[in-house]
C-alpha positions, 0 to 999 in steps of 0.5 A: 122602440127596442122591440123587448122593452116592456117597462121603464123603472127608474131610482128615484133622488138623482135620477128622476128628481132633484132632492139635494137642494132640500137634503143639502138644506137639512145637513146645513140647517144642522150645522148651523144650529151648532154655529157653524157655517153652511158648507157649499152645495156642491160639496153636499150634492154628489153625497146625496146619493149615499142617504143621511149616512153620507150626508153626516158624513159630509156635514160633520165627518162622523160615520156609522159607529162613531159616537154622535153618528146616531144621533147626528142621522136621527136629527138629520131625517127628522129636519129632512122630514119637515122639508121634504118639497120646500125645493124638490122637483122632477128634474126639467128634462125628466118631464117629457120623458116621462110624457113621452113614455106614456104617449108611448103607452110604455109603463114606468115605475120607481124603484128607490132605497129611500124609505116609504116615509119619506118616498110616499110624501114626495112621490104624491106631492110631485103628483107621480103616484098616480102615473108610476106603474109601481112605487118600490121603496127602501123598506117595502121589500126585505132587501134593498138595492144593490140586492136585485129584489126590489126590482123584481117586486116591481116587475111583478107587480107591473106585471112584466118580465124582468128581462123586458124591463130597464133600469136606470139610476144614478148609483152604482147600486142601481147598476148592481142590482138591475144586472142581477134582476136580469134587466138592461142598466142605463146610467144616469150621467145628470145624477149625484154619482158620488165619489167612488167608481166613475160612471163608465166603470159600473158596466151599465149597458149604456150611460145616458149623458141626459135624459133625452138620450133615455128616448134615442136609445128606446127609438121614441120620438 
């Protein structure tokens, strides 16, 4: 195992689990209250990592500041709300990572911009709370990610120095704000990555292709 690292933290939607098919689901049940037909999932998912802002965008190509952008994101977390498990699971190949790192006696956390409202449901019903060191969600700090303090909030209470920490996400905020907490960054290549930078261009310290490589890279069996 690489001899500093104390503590694994992940992003939660797109790096630990697979969410979109319960948010592609909430945006396609709002347009087909309207009428409209269900827009393809692989058109929705790469949004996923933008929240319900990219979400509407996706489904109804209206953005913050427009007139029906409110209430469009209000109806869309709140149809979100009511399905938040119906398909949402730990990505297959997360799962004995996971296990891999506890039998490593090594500590994980999660650390995600989604809000304890929707985090704190999904995390129980996954049955990880009682297994992840810490729980950092998008409102629990006054910042959330890319600003490095949601990080730093979960080192502390982990108990670890940040720089004895990783991070891995699938966002380039994630790289963002592991790199200003002082901690080594991990790309995860499975992730929703949305349409921006290509992932070799964050300046992850290294980009994991799938999560198997997350062990390579630690030396775990």
């Amino acid at each position: 195992m690489t001899a500093s690292i104390r503590c694994v933290l992940f992003d939660l939607d797109g790096t630990l689990i697979d969410s979109a098919p319960d948010l592609a689901g909430a945006a396609n049940a709002m347009r087909a209250a309207r009428g409209l037909s269900a827009l393809p999932y692989e058109r929705l998912r790469p949004m996923v990592g933008s929240g319900a802002r990219g979400m509407v965008h996706a489904a109804f190509a209206v953005s913050p500041g427009d007139t029906d952008f409110e209430a469009l994101r209000d109806e869309f977390l709140q149809r979100y709300a009511q399905g938040l498990l119906q398909r949402t699971a730990v990505f297959a190949d997360m799962v004995p990572v996971l296990q891999a790192l506890e039998r490593a006696a090594l500590p994980w956390g999660i650390v995600t911009n989604k809000h304890e409202r929707f985090t704190l449901p999904v995390v129980q019903g996954l049955a990880l709370h009682e297994r992840a060191a810490a729980v950092i969600c998008g409102d629990t700090t006054p910042h959330s990610k890319p600003h490095p303090e949601p990080l730093l909030e979960a080192a502390r209470r982990i108990g670890v120095a940040p720089q004895n920490c990783i991070y891995v996400g699938d966002d380039l905020r994630d790289v963002q704000a592991g790199r200003s907490a002082g901690m080594r960054t991990l790309a995860a290549a499975w992730g929703y990555l949305g349409e921006r930078e290509p992932i070799d261009d964050w300046g992850a310290d290294v980009v994991l292709k799938k999560p198997f490589d997350l062990l390579n890279w630690l030396g775990l069996p």
